[in-house]
N, C-alpha and C positions, 0 to 999 in steps of 0.2 A: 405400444402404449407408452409414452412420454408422463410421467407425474409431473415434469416442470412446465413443461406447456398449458396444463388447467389449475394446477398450483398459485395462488398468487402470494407472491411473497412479498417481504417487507423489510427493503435494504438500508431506507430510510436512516439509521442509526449508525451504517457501517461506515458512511463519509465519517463521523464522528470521533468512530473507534480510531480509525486511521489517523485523522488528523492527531488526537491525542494522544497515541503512540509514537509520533512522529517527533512531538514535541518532546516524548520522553528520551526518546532513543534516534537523534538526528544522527543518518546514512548508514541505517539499519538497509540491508540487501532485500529487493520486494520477498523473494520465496523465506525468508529469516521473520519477516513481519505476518505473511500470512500464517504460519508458523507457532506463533503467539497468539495470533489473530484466532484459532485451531482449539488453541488450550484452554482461550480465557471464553470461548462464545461457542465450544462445541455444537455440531448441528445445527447452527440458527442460520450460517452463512454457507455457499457455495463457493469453489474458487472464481468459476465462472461472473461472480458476481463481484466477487472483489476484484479479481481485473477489473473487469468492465470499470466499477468505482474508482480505482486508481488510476486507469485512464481519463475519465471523467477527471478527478479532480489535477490530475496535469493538463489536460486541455483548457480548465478554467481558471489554471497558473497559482492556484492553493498549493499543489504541491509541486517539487520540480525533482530533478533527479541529477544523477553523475552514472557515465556508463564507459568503460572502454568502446562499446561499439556505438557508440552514440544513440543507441535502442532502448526505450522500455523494456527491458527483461526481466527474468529472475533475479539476476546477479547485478544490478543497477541496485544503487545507491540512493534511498526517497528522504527528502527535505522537506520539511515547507519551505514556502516559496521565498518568504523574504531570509529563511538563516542557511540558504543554501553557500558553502564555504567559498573563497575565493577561487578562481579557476587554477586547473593545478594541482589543488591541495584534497585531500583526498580524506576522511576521517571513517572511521568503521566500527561503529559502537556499538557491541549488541547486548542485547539482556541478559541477564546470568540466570 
């Protein structure tokens, strides 16, 4: 028995959360965002969903990223899309 499978849930909000964090905290490391992401919305989200979501919104160029392996990962670096830094340059802000 899967709970997620008859579950319907409601991510709706979390492109939101992302975007808005994003703009707080430009090339925050995805696992460092979900992280926060954990603290401030306990229980309402899955990781599974927030990938998914942050894939989504790199594929629809909202947000973009900087990675040594040129891969969405954990350890990539998320933007939005237009204040992503010049190639090269590299900035790592995270929240305290």
């Amino acid at each position: 028995f899967d709970w997620r499978e008859i579950e319907t849930r409601h991510i709706g909000g979390l492109a939101g959360i992302i975007l808005d964090m994003l703009v707080q905290y430009p090339g925050i490391p995805r696992k460092s965002l979900w992280t926060h992401i954990v603290k401030q919305y306990f229980m309402l989200y899955l990781e599974s969903e927030y990938r998914e979501v942050v894939q989504r919104l790199v594929n629809e160029k909202k947000i973009t990223f900087i990675s040594k392996t040129g891969r969405l990962n954990d350890d990539c670096q998320l933007f939005i899309a237009q204040a992503q830094p010049p190639k090269g340059v590299s900035y790592l802000i995270e929240p305290t």
